[in-house]
C-alpha positions as CSV (number, residue, x, y, z in Angstrom):
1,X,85.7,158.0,59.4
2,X,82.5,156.5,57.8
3,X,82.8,153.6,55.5
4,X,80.7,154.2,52.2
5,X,79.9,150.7,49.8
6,X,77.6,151.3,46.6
7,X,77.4,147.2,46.3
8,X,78.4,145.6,49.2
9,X,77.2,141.7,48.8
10,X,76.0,139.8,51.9
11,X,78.8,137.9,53.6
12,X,79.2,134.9,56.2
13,X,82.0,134.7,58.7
14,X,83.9,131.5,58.7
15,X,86.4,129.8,61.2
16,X,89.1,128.4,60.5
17,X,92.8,127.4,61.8
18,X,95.8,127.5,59.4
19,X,99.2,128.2,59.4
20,X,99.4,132.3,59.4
21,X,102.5,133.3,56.9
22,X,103.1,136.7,59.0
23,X,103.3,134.6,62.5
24,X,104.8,131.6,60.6
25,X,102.7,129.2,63.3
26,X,98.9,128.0,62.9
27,X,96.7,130.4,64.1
28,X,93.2,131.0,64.0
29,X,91.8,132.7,61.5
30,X,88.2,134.5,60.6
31,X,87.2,134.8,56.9
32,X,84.4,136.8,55.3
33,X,82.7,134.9,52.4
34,X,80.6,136.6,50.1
35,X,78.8,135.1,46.6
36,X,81.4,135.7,43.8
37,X,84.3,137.7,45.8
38,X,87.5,135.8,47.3
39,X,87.2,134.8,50.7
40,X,89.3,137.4,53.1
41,X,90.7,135.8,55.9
42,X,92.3,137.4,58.6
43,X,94.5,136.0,61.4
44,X,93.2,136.5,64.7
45,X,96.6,137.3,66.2
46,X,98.7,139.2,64.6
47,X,95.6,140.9,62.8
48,X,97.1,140.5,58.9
49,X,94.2,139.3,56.4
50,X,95.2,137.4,52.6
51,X,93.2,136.5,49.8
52,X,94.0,133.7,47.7
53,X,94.6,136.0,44.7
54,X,95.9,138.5,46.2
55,X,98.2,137.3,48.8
56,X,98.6,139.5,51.7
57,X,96.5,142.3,51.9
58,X,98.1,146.2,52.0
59,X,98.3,147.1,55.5
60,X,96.9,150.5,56.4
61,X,99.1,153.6,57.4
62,X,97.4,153.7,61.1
63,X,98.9,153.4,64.7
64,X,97.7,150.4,66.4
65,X,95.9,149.3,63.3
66,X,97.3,145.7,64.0
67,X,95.8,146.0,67.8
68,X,92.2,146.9,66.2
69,X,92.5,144.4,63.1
70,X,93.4,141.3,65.8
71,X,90.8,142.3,68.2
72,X,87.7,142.4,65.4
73,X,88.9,139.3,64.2
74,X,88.8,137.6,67.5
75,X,85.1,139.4,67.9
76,X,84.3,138.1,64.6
77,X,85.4,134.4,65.3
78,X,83.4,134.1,68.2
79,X,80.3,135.0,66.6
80,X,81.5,133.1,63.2
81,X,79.5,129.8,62.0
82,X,81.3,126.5,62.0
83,X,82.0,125.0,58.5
84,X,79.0,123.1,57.8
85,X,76.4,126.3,59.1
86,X,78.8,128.6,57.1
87,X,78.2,126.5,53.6
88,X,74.8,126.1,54.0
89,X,74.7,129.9,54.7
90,X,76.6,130.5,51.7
91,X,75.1,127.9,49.2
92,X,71.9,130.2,50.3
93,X,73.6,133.9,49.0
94,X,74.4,132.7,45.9
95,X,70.9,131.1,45.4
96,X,69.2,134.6,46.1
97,X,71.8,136.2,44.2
98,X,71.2,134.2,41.2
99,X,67.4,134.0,41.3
């Protein structure tokens, strides 16, 4: 199934380790900044993802979704910037989305 946005924004992936509330241990976790949204992060082993206003995100009605979600994620964290490269990257979004 194809995935249709009308106004995606540009994001930047961002590491991260913190205590996942789903495995109830600190995990690693990737999350997806983009200018103006929440950050989404998503634990890179049992493959939930949260939002700060949201909480947990709904989980989809798929088998193995949770297989698929955790495998991305750890994809996604091994190409994801470090902090400092991740600000800078994001500092530049919301410049060219404001100019």
């Amino acid at each position: 199934m194809a995935e249709l946005h009308i106004c995606r924004p540009a994001s930047v992936d961002l590491r991260s380790v913190r205590r996942c509330p789903t495995c109830e241990q600190r995990r690693r976790f990737v999350g997806s900044v983009a200018a103006w949204y929440p950050t989404v992060w998503t634990c890179c082993s049992c493959g939930d993802a949260f939002c700060v206003e949201e909480g947990r995100l709904p989980r989809p009605w798929a088998r193995a979704w949770r297989q698929r979600s955790s495998s991305e994620a750890r994809q996604r964290w091994t190409q994801a910037a470090p902090r400092v490269e991740a600000e800078e990257r994001i500092r530049s979004l919301i410049l060219e989305a404001t100019a």
